[in-house]
N, C-alpha and C positions, 0 to 999 in steps of 0.2 A: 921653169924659173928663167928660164933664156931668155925667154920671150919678155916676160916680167923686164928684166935687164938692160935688153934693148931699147924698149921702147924707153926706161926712164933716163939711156943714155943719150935718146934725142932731146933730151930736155936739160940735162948736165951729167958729161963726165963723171965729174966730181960725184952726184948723188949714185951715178950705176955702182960707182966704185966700193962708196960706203954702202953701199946694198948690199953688192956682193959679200964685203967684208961681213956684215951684220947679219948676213941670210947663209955664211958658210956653214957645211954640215946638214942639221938635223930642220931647219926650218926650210933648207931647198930641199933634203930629199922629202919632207911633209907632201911641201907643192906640188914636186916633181911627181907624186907615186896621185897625188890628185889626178892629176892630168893623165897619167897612163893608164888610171884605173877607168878613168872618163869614158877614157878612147876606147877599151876594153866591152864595158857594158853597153857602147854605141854601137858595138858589133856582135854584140849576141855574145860574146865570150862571158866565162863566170868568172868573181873573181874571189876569193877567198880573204875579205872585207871581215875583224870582227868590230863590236859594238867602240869599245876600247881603241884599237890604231884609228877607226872613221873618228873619233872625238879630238885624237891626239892631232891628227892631220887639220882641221876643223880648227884647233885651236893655234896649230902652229901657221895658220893661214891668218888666222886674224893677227898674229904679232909681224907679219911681214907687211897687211895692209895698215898696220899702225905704225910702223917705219915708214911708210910713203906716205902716211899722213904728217908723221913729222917731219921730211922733208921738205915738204910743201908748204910747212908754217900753218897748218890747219889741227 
């Protein structure tokens, strides 16, 4: 989500902020465990993924890209 953050603070303050605000809790750590679990299966490690938290992460990924859609005025 850091990363997420950064990058839309190059483009306003203002929107990282409300990001943050809006992404605190359960929709960064969705992101966050996205990304670690990425990293995880890029290296041969297993990860103990079920059908259920992948859908929850999945889903809580798309209300963060539809916050930077509203942001954006799209």
């Amino acid at each position: 989500m850091g990363t997420i953050l950064e990058l839309t603070g190059g483009f306003s303050q203002e929107w990282k902020q409300r990001l943050e605000e809006d992404t605190n809790g359960q929709l960064s750590e969705s992101v966050n465990s996205i990304v670690g679990n990425r990293h995880k299966i890029a290296h041969g490690e297993s990860v103990g993924l079920t059908l259920h938290t992948l859908l929850q992460y999945y889903g809580d990924a798309l209300k963060v890209v539809d916050l930077l859609r509203q942001q954006c005025g799209l």
